[in-house]
C-alpha positions as CSV (number, residue, x, y, z in Angstrom):
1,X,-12.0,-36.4,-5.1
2,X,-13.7,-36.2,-1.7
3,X,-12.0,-33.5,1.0
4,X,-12.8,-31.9,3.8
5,X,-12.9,-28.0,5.5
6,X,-9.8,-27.5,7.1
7,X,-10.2,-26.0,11.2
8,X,-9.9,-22.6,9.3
9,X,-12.3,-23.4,7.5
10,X,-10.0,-23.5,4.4
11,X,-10.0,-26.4,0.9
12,X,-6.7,-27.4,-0.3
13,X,-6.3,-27.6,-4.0
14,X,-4.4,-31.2,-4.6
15,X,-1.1,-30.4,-6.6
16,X,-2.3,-32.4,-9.4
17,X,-5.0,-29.8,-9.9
18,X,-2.5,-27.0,-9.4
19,X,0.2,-27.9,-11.6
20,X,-2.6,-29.0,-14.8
21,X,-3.9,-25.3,-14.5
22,X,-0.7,-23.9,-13.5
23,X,-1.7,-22.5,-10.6
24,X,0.2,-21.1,-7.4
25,X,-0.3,-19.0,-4.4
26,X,-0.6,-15.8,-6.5
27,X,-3.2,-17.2,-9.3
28,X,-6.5,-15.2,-8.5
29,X,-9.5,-17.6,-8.1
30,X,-13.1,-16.5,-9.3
31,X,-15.4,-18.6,-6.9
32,X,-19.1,-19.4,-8.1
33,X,-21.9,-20.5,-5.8
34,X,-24.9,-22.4,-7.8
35,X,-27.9,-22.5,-5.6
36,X,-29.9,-24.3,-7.3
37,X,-27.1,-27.4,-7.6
38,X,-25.6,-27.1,-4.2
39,X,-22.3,-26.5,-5.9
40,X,-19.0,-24.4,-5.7
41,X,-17.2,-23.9,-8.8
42,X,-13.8,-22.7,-8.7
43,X,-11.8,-21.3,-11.9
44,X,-8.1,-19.4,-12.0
45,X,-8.0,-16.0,-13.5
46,X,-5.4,-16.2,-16.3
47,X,-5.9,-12.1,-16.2
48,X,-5.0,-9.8,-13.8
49,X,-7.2,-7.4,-12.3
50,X,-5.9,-3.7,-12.9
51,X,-6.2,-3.0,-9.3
52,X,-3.9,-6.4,-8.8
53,X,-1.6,-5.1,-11.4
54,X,-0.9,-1.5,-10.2
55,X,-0.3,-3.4,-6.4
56,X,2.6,-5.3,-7.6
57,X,4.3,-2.6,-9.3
58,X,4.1,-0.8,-5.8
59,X,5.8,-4.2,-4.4
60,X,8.2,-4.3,-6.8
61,X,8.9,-0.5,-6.4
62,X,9.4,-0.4,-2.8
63,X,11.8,-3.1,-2.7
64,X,13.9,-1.6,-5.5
65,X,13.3,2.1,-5.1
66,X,13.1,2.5,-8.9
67,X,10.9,4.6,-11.0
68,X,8.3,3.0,-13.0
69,X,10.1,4.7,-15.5
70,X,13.6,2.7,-14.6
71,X,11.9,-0.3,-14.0
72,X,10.5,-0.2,-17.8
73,X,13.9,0.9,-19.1
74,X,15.4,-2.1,-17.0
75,X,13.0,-4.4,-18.4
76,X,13.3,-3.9,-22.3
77,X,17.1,-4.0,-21.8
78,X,16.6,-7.2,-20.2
79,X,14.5,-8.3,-23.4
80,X,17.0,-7.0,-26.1
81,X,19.3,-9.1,-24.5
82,X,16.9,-12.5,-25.4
């Protein structure tokens, strides 16, 4: 498939491409230059990043206001429930 740099300077991942490796705007991409090729290689991150991780929680905290500790207790009830 042939594309082009958008004005902000930006590639566009066809949703044919997404939705085989399930991907969305919160999948972290690991991008690879190869010299030696002239080529860009572009793979999802099925795992989070820690750093990712913890920054969520803080998301999810602040538009709750519940304690980690709540938000655990929360969640396994949820999943007894399954």
């Amino acid at each position: 498939m042939l594309t082009r740099l958008t004005k902000g300077q930006q590639v566009t991942i066809p949703a044919k491409y997404r939705n085989e490796l399930e991907i969305d705007e919160t999948t972290i991409l690991d991008i690879e230059l190869n010299n030696k090729e002239k080529k860009i290689t572009i793979k999802p991150v099925k795992e989070r990043p820690l750093k990712v991780l913890f920054a969520e929680c803080d998301a999810i905290k602040n538009k709750t206001n519940k304690s980690i500790k709540e938000l655990e207790e929360e969640y396994e009830r949820e999943n007894m429930l399954h």
